[in-house]
C-alpha positions in Angstrom: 107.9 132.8 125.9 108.4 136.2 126.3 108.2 138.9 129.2 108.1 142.6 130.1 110.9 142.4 132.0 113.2 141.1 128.4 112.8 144.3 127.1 113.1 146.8 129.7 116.1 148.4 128.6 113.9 149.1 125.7 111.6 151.3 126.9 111.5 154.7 129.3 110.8 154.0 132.8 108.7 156.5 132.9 105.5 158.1 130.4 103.0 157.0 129.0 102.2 153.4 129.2 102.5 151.7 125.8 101.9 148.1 124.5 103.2 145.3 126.0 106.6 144.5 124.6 106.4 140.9 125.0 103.4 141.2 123.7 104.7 142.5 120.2 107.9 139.8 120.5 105.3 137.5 120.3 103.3 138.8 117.6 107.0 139.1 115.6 107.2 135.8 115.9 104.0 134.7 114.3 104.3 136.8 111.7 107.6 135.7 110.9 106.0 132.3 111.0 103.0 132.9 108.7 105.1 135.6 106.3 102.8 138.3 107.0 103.1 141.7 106.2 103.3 144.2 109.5 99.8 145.1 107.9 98.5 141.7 108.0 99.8 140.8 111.3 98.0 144.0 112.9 94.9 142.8 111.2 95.8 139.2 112.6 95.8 141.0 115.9 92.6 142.4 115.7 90.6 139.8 113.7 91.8 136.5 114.2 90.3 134.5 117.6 93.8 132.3 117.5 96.5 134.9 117.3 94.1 136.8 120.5 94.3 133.7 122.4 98.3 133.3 121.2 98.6 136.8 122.7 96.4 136.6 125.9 94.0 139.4 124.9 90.1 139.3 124.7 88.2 139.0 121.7 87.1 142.5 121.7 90.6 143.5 122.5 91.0 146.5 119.2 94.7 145.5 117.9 97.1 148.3 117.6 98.6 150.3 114.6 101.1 148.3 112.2 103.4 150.8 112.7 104.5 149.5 116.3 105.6 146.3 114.6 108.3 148.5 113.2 109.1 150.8 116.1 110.0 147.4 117.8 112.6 146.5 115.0 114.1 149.6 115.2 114.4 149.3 118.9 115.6 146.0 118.4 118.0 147.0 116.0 119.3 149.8 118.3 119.7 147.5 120.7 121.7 145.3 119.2 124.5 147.8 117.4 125.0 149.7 121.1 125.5 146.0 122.7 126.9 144.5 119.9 125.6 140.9 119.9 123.9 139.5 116.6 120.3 139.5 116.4 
């Protein structure tokens, strides 16, 4: 649905190497479709065998902090004032 290259704009060229922001798009989306919390989608991330599969990572893959869910918005929502289309 989603790839790397969508939200490069987003993201530093250069640094250290961070999650996969289609990744998180992705995990947006389902929680927007279950009405989670950015607390319970983390936990989603790192407990639940069908979000994993959803996302392409392995079962022992550890999740990430719910605080990225909201870095993303904020990017998002950066984004979208400089460029001003609607989100």
């Amino acid at each position: 649905m989603f790839t790397d290259d969508d939200f490069a704009d987003w993201y530093p060229a250069d640094g250290r190497r961070g999650l996969s922001p289609a990744r998180l798009a992705m995990v947006s989306v389902l929680q927007y479709a279950e009405d989670l919390t950015d607390r319970q989608a983390a936990e989603a991330v790192r407990c639940r065998p069908d979000w994993k599969y959803c996302l392409g990572l392995a079962l022992d893959d550890p999740g990430f902090d719910r605080s990225v869910l909201c870095e993303l918005r904020d990017r998002m929502a950066q984004t979208t004032v400089r460029t001003g289309c609607s989100p």
